[in-house]
C-alpha positions in Angstrom: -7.2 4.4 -21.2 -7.8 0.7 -19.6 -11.1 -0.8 -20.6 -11.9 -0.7 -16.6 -11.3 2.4 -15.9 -14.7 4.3 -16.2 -13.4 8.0 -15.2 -9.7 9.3 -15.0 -8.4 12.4 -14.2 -5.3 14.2 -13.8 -5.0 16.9 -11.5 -2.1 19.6 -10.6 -2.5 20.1 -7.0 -5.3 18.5 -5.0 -5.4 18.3 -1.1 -6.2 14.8 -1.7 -6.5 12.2 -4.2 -9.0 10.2 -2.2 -11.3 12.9 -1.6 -11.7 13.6 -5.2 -12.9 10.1 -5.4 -14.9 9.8 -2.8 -16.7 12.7 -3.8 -17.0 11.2 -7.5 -18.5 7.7 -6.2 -20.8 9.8 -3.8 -22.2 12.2 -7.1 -22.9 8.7 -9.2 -19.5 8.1 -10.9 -18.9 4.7 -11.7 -16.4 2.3 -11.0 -13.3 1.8 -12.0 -12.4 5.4 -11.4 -9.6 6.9 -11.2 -7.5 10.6 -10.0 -3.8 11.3 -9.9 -2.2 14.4 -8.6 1.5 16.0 -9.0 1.0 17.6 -5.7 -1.3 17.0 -2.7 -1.5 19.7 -0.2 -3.4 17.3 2.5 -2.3 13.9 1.5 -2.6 11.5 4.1 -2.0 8.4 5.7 -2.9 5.8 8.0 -4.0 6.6 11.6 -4.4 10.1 10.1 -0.9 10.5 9.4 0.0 12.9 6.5 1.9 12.2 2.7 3.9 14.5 1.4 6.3 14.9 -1.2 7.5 17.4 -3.6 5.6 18.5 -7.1 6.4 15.8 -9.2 8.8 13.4 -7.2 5.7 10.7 -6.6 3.3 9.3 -8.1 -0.5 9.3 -6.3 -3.1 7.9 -7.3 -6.4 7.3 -6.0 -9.0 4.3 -7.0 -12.5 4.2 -6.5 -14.6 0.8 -6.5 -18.1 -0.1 -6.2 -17.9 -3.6 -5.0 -21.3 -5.2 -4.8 -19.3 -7.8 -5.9 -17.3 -8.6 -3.0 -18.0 -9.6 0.3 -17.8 -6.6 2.8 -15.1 -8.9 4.5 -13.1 -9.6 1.4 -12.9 -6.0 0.7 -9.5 -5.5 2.2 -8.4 -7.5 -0.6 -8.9 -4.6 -2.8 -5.9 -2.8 -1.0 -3.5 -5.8 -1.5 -4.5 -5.7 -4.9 -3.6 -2.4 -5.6 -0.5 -3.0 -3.6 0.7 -6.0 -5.4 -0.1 -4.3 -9.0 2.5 -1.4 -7.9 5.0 -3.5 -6.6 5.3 -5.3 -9.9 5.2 -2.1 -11.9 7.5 -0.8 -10.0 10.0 -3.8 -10.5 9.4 -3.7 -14.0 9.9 0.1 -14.6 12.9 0.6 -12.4 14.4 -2.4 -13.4 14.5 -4.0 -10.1 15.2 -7.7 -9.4 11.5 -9.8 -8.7 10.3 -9.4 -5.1 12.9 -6.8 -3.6 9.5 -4.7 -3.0 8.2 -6.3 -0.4 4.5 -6.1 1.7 5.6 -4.7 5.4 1.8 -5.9 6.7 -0.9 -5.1 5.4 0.3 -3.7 2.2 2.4 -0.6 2.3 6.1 -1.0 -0.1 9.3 -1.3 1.7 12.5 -2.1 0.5 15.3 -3.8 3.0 18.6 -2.1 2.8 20.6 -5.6 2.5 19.2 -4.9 -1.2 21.3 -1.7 -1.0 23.9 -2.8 0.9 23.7 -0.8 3.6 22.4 -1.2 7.5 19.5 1.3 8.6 17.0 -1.4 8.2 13.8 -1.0 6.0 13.0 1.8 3.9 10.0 2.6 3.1 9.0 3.3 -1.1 5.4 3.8 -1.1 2.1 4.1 1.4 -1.8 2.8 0.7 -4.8 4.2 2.6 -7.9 2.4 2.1 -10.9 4.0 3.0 -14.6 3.0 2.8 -18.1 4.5 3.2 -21.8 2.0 3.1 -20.1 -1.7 3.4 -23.0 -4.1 4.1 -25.3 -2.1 2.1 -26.8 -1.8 -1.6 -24.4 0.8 -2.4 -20.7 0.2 -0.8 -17.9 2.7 -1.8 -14.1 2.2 -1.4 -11.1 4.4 -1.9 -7.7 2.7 -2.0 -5.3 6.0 -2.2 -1.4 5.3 -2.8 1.6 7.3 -3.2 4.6 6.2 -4.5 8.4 8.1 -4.2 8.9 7.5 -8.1 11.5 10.6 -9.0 12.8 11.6 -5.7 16.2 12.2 -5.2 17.7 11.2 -1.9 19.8 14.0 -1.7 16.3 15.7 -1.0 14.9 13.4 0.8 13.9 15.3 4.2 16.2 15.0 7.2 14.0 13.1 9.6 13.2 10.6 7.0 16.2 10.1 5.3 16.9 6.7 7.3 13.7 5.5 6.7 12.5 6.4 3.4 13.6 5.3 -0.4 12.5 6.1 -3.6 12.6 4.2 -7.5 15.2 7.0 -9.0 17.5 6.0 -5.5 16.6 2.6 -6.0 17.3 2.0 -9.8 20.5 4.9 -10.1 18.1 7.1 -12.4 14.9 8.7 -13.7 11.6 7.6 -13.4 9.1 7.7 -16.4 6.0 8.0 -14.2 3.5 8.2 -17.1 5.1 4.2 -18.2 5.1 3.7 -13.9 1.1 4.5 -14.0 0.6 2.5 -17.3 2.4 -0.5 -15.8 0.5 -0.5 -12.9 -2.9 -0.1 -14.5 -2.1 -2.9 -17.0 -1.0 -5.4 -13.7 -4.1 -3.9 -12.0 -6.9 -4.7 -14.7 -6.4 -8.5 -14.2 -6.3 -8.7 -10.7 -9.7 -6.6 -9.9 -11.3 -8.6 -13.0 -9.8 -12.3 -10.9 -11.4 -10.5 -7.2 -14.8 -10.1 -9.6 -14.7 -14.3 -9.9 -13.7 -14.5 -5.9 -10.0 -15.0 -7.2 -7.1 -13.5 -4.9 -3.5 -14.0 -5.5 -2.9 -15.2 -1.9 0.6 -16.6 -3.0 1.8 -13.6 -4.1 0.9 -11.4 -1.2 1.8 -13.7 1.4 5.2 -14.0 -0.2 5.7 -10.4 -0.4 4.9 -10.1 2.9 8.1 -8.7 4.7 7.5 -9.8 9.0 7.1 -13.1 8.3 9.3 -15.3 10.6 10.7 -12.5 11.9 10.5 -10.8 15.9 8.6 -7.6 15.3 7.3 -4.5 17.7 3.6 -3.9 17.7 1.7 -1.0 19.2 -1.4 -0.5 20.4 -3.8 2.3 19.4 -3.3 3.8 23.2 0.4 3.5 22.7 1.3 -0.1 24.4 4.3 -1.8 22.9 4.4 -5.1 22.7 7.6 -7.8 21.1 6.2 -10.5 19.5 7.2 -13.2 16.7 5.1 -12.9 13.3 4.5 -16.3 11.5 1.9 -15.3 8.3 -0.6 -13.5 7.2 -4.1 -14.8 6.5 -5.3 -14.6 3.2 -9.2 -14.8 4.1 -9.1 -12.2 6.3 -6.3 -10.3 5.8 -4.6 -10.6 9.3 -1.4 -11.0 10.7 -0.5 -14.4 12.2 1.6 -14.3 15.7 2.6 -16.6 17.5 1.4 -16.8 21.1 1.5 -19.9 23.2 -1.6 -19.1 25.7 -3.3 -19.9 22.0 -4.6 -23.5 21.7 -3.6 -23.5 17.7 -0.1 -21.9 19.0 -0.4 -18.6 17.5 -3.6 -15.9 17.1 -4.4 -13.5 14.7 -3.9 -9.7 14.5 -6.1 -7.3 12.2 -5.3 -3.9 10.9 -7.5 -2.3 13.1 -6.5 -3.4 16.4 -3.0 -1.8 15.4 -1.2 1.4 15.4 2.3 0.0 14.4 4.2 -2.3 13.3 8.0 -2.5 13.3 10.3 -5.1 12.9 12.4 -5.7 16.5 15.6 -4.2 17.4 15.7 -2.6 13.4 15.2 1.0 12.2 12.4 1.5 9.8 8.7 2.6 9.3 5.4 1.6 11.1 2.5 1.1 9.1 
C-alpha cells in the first residue's frame, strides 16, 4: 500500500464508493483514504446523474482528503489531480499513445474518435464527482469519486450509449489488468497530492489535456438554456473555463463548474459533463 494512503478497502458491491468515504472521514478516519468497489448499485454522477457498469468491467474508486492544507478555493484542484493521475495510468497500462485521454472540462476522460478512426465525435472513458462537506472550517472533508470503463467490451456496451461511451479493453484491442490500472494510478497520484501540499499544481498538464480548447462548444444552463459559444482556456487558479465573449472588456469571461449543467462540443456527438 502507498505510504499516503492511511485506510484502503476493497469492497464487492457498495451503492457508492463516495459514501463509504464520506462516512469514514465523518467517524475520524484519516486522510489519504481510500474504497474501491467491483459493483456500485447507486453510483453517481454529476448533477445527480447515475454510474453504472457491470461487476467487474470498471474500475471505481473513491478518495477521501482532509485538506487543511489547501485553500477552500484551490480545492477543485484535488479533482484535476485525481483526474490527471488516471489519465496517465491509463496511457501507461493500456498502452495508449501520451495525451489521447484528454480533460473534456473540468476533468472527466474522453477520448476523440479521430484516435479511432471513426466519426461519432467524443467518447467518453471515465467520470469524477467531487464532493465536499465543512470547506472554510477547522475540519474540511472532500470526496473525489471516479469510475473508469477498464474491462468493458463494446459489444456490451449499452444501446443508448454505445455512440458516446469507450472503454481501455476497446481502446487498447484487449484486457485490462485493473489491479496494475489502480497501482499506476496510486503511484502517479502520491506525487501530485504531496506537490498540492507545497501549493504546487501541474497547470501545464491539465490545461493541455483539456479537450474545448479553441473549439465552438454548447453550454447549458442549470434551467436548461443552451447557449453556442467559443472556449479559449481554462484557468488554472480557479479552475474555470475561459470563453470568449466580446461585451467583456479583456475579450473573453470566465465560466465555473457550478454555473453549468453541460457542456458539449458544437455541431459533434458526445457526452456533457
Amino acid at each position: 500500500m502507498p505510504g499516503f494512503i492511511a485506510r484502503r478497502q476493497q469492497l464487492a458491491t457498495v451503492g457508492s464508493t463516495n459514501d463509504v468515504v464520506r462516512d469514514w472521514l465523518a467517524a475520524g478516519v484519516p486522510e489519504v483514504c481510500l474504497a474501491t468497489a467491483e459493483e456500485q448499485t447507486a453510483g453517481r454522477g454529476r448533477e445527480g446523474r447515475s454510474w453504472t457498469a457491470p461487476r467487474g468491467a470498471a474500475l471505481l474508486a473513491s478518495l477521501g482528503f482532509r485538506p487543511t492544507w489547501l485553500a477552500p478555493d484551490r480545492v477543485w484542484r484535488l479533482a484535476a489531480a485525481v483526474s490527471l493521475a488516471m489519465a496517465d495510468a491509463c496511457e501507461t497500462v493500456a498502452v495508449l499513445p501520451d495525451d489521447v485521454i484528454r480533460l473534456k472540462w473540468p476533468n472527466d476522460l474522453v477520448v476523440e474518435d479521430s484516435h479511432r478512426k471513426a466519426t461519432s465525435g467524443v467518447r467518453k472513458l471515465g467520470g469524477v464527482l467531487g464532493e465536499s462537506d465543512g470547506l472554510g472550517t477547522d475540519d474540511p472533508r472532500v470526496v473525489v469519486g471516479i469510475g473508469v470503463n477498464t474491462d468493458w467490451a463494446p459489444s456490451d456496451f449499452p444501446a443508448e450509449l454505445v455512440n458516446t461511451m469507450t472503454s481501455l479493453q476497446a481502446l487498447a484491442g484487449g484486457s485490462i489488468d485493473q489491479e496494475a490500472l489502480l497501482d499506476a494510478f496510486l503511484a502517479d497520484l502520491e506525487p501530485s497530492i504531496d506537490a498540492l501540499r507545497l501549493g504546487i499544481f501541474d497547470a501545464e498538464a491539465w490545461t493541455r489535456r483539456q479537450l474545448t480548447t479553441d473549439r465552438e462548444i454548447e453550454l447549458i444552463a442549470p434551467d436548461g438554456a443552451s447557449s453556442t459559444v467559443r472556449a479559449v482556456g481554462v484557468d488554472p487558479d480557479t479552475g474555470a473555463l475561459s470563453i470568449a465573449d466580446d461585451t467583456a472588456p479583456s475579450g473573453q469571461r470566465a465560466v465555473l463548474v457550478g454555473e453549468i449543467r453541460h457542456v458539449r462540443l458544437a455541431g459533434r456527438s458526445g457526452v456533457g459533463v
